[in-house]
N, C-alpha and C positions, 0 to 999 in steps of 0.2 A: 355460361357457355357450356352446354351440355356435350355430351359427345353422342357419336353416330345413333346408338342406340334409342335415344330420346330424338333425335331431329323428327322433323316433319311430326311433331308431339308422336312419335313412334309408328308412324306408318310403317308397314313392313315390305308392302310393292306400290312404290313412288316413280307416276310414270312422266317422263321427262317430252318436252317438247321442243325438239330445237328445227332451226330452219334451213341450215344449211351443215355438211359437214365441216369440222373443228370447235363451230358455235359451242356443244356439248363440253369440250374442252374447255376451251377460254373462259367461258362462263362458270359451268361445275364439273368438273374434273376431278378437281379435289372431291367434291361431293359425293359425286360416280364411284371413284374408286372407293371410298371410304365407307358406303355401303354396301361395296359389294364385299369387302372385306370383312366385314362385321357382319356378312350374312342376310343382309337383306338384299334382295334380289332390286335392282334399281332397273328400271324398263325404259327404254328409249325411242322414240319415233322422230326422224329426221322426213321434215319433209320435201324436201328440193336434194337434188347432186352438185347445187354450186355452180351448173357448167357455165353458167354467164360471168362470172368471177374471174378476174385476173390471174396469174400465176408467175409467179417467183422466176425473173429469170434466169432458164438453163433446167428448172425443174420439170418440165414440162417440154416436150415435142408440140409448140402451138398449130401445127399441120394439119395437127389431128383433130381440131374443132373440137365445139362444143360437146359432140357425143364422146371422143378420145377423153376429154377433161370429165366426165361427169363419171365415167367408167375407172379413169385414173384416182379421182379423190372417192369412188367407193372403197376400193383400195385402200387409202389413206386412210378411210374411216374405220377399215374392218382393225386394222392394224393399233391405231389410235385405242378401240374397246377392248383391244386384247390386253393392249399394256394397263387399261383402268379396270380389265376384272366383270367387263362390260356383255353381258353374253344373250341379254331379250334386248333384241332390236329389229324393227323393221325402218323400210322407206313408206311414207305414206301412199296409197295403191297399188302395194304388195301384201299379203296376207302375213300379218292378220291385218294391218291396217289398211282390210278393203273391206268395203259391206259387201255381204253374203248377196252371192248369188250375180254379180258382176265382175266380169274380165278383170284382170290386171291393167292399171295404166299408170304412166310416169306424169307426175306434177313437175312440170320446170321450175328452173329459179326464175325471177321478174323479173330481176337485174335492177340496177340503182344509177340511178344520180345523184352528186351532190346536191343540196339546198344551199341556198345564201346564208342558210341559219345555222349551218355546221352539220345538219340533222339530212339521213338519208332522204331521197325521194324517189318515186316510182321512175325507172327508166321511160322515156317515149317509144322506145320498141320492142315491147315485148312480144315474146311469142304468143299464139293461139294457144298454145299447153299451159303456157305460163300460170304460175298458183294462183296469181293472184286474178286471172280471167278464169278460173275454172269456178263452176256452180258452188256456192258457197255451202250449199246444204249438201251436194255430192263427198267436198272434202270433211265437212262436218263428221257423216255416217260412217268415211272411213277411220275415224280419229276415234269413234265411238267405238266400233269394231273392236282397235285394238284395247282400249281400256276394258272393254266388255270380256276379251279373250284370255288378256290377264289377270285380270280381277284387278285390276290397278285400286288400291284405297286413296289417293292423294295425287292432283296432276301441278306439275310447275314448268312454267314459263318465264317470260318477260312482262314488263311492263306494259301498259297501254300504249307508248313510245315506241314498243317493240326494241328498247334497251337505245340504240341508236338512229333508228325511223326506216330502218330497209322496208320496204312494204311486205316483203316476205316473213322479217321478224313480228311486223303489227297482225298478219293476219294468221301466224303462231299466234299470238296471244291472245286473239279473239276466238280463235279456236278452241286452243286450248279450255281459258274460261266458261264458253258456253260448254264444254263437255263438263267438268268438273259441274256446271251447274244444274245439269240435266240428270245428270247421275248422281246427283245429292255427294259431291268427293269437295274435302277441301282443295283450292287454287291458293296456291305459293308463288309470289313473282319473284325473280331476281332482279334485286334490287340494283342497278346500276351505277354507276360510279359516274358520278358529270356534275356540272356546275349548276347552283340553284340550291335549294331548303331541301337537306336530306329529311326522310321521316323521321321522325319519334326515334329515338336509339329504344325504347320500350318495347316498342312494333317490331323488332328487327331482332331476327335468329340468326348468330352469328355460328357459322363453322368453320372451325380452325382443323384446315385441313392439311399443317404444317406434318405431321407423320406420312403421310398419301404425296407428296409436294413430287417426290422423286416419280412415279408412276407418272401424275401426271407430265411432268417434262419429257419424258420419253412420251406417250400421250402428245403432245404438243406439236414434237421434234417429225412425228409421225405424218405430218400434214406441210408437207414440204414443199407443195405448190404456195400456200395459202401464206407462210411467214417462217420465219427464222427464230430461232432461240439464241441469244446473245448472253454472255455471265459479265455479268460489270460486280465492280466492288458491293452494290448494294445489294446484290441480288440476279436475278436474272431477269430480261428484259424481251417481250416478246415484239419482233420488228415484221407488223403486216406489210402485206405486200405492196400495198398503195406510201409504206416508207412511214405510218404510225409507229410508236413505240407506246409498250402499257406494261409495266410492271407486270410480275407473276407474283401476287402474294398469297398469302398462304389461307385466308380468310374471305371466303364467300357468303355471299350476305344475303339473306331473304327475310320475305315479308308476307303473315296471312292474309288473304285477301278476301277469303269467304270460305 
C-alpha cells in the first residue's frame, strides 16, 4: 500500500468524475485531499447539481425547488473542496468542461428510482435537460474539453454499475471511460463496496487515507442537505438522507481498468 505519491502508478493530474455533488466525497475524499496535499493537483468534474435529490430535513427551504437545491448544494460543493484542498473543478457545461465554441448549458440530475433489486433506476420523469437525455456525444466533447484543458494523465470513475445504478452515476462511467479511452489515459474505477465476488485483492490499489480522514469529515459535514455525520464507538457513520447508514473508513479502493 503505497502512498499518495505512487497512487494512480504516479499520475500527477488525475481527473475525477463524479455525478452529483458529495459523490466526490463519499467515494474519494480521502483520495482528493490526500493528493492535493502531497502536491498533485487532483481535477474534478461534477456533472449534475443534485437538484432532483432529497434533502435533510430542515436543511433546506424546499420552496425554493429544484433551481433553489441545485444552487444551495453548489454551495455545499464549493465548501466541501475547500475543506479537501480541492481547487480545479468544473460542472460539466461550464468551461472548461464545455466544447469550444458552444454556449454554456446546465446538465440536470435524472433522478432515481428504486429497483426491486436494491440497485438504483432511471426515474420515469425526467426532465428535457436531464443527463441522461442529453446527446451522448455533446456531453462526451464536454468531458473531453476539460481533460484536454487540464492535461488530465489518468481519469477515474465508477464501475459499469455506476457504484449503485443511478443512471446518472452509469452514464459518469461511460463517459468517463470512453474519454480516458479516446485520449489513450489510463481509467481507474472505484471499486464499490456491496455484496457479491469482490476482484482480485491483486487488482486492487488500496489507499489508506487515515491521515486526510479529518479533512474529509469536515468535507462530508459540508453537504448537509444530502446526510449527516454521526461518531459512534466504532467510528463515524455517514446517515444519507433516504436514512442509509455507511461507515466512513479510512481506505478507498480502486481498480485499473485500462
Amino acid at each position: 500500500m503505497s502512498g499518495p505519491a505512487g497512487w494512480f502508478d504516479g499520475a500527477s493530474r488525475v481527473l475525477f468524475v463524479h455525478a452529483h455533488p458529495d459523490d466526490e466525497t463519499i467515494a474519494t475524499g480521502g483520495t482528493l485531499a490526500a493528493l492535493a496535499a502531497a502536491g498533485r493537483e487532483p481535477l474534478l468534474v461534477t456533472l449534475s447539481r443534485g437538484e432532483r435529490g432529497e434533502a435533510v430535513p430542515g436543511s433546506f427551504a424546499g420552496s425554493a425547488g429544484p433551481a433553489g437545491l441545485a444552487a444551495h448544494r453548489e454551495g455545499e460543493l464549493a465548501a466541501a473542496l475547500a475543506a479537501l484542498g480541492v481547487s480545479s473543478h468544473a460542472f460539466l457545461g461550464s468551461a472548461p468542461a464545455r466544447a469550444a465554441g458552444l454556449p454554456a448549458r446546465v446538465y440536470e440530475d435524472s433522478g432515481m428510482a428504486w429497483g426491486p433489486d436494491g440497485f438504483a433506476a432511471a426515474a420515469s420523469d425526467g426532465s428535457v435537460g436531464a443527463l441522461t437525455r442529453a446527446p451522448a456525444a455533446e456531453a462526451l466533447n464536454d468531458l473531453i474539453a476539460a481533460a484536454v484543458a487540464w492535461d488530465a494523465e489518468a481519469v477515474v470513475s465508477y464501475d459499469e454499475r455506476g457504484g449503485y445504478g443511478h443512471p446518472d452515476h452509469v452514464f459518469a462511467h461511460r463517459a468517463a471511460r470512453a474519454v480516458a479511452h479516446g485520449l489513450e489515459l489510463p481509467y481507474w474505477e472505484i471499486v464499490a463496496d456491496r455484496a457479491g465476488d469482490p476482484p482480485p485483492r491483486e487488482e486492487l490499489e488500496l489507499h489508506d487515507a487515515a491521515p486526510w480522514l479529518d479533512r474529509k469529515l469536515v468535507a462530508l459535514r459540508a453537504h448537509g442537505t444530502q446526510l449527516t455525520v454521526e461518531d459512534e464507538d466504532e467510528g463515524p457513520v455517514i446517515v444519507h438522507v433516504g436514512g442509509q447508514r455507511e461507515p466512513v473508513g479510512h481506505l478507498e479502493v480502486f481498480r485499473r481498468m485500462g
